[in-house]
N, C-alpha and C positions, 0 to 999 in steps of 0.2 A: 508902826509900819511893818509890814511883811514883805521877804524876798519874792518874786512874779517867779522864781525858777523853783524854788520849794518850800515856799509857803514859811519860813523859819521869821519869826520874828528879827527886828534889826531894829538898830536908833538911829536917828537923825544921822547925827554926823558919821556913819562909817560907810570907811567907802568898798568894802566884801565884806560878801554875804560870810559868818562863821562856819556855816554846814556845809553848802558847797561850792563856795568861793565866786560866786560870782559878782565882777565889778560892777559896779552903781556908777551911772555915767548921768549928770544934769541932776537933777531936782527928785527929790525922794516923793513919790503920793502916797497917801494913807489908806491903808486899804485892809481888806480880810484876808487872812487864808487860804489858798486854797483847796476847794474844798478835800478829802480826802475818801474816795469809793468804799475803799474797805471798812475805814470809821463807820462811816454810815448806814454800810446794809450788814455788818458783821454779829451784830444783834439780833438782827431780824432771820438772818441767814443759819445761825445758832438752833432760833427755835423753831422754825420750819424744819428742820431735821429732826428736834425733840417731837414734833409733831409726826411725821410722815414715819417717824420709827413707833411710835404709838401706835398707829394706824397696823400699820406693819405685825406689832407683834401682835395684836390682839387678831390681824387675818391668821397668825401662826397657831395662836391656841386654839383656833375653831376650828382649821385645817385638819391638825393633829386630835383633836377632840370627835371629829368626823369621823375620823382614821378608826379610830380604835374605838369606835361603839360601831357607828355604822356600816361599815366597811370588814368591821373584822369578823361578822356572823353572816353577811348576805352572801358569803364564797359558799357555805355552805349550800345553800338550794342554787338554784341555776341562776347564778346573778353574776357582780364583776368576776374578774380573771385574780387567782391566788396572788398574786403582784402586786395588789393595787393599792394591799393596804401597807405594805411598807415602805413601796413606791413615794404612797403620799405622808406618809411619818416623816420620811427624810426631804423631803418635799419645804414639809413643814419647819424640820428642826434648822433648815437653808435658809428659810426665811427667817428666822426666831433668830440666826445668827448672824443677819443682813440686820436685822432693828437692833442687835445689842451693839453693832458697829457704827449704827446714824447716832444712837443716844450716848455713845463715848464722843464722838464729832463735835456734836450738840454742844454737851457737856462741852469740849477743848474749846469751842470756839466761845463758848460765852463766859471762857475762865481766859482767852487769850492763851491757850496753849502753843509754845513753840510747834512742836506736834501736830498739828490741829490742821494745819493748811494743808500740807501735801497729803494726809490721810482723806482730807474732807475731798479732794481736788481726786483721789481714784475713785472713791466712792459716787463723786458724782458721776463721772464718764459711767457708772457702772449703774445707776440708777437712770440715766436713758435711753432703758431700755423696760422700761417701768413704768409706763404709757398709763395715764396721762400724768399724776402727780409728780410720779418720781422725774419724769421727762423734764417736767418744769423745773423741778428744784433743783433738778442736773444742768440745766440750763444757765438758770441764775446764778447757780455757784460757781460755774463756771466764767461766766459773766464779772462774778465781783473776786474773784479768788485767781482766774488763771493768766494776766496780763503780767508783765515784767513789774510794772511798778508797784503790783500789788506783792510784792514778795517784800519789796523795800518797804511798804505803809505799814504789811501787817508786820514785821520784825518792829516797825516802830512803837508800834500799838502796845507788842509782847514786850518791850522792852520799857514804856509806860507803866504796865500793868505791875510788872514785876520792880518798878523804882518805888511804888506806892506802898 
């Protein structure tokens, strides 16, 4: 039998909950856990970031690869403005340093990092703006990462991870 207030296992006969003390009043039912958000999508949530920073860096190496072949001989004849090519090197190296921050996330969140949540939780707000992928996945994480309770699951999680 599980507590209906935080899912904590309990036996028959006790009449409070040990986690958050809640009284058992009449007749105990049997029943599951309830379920836990972060448990759930905190995997999925992980690699959707390993993914979207992939994505990410490989637009950074083409960017910056663009930069400095194509870009850095056409100023000569009448073509872009001297600017353009370092403009977009740093452009690039922005973004190269926006994917090495999803794939440390990534990485925190599917090792259960303490760390992991409030890092992942700016980097979403900062990725919708990143239309359409990053939008989403700013969304969802935001979705499974930025409610009150989720601060209490995922310390539970981090604190799982780290008893095993």
């Amino acid at each position: 039998m599980f507590c209906d207030k935080c899912g904590t296992a309990v036996q028959g006969d006790q009449r409070f909950c040990s986690r958050c003390g809640r009284e058992f009043t009449g007749t105990m039912v049997a029943g599951y856990p309830r379920p836990s958000r972060v448990r759930e999508h905190i995997r999925l949530l992980g690699i959707l970031w390993l993914a979207l920073s992939a994505f990410n860096a490989v637009g950074a190496v083409v960017l910056f690869i663009i930069a400095n072949t194509l870009f850095l001989h056409l100023h000569e004849s009448s073509g872009p403005p001297l600017w353009l090519h370092p403009f977009l090197g740093f452009i690039a190296i922005i973004i190269l340093a926006k994917a090495a921050a999803g794939f440390l996330i990534g990485w925190g969140l599917l090792h259960r990092e303490p760390w992991a949540r409030i890092l992942t939780i700016i980097l979403a707000f900062l990725a919708l703006f990143n239309v359409p992928f990053g939008t989403a996945l700013g969304i969802y994480t935001l979705w499974v990462l930025l409610p009150a309770e989720s601060d209490e699951e995922y310390e539970k999680e981090v604190r799982s991870v780290s008893a095993a």
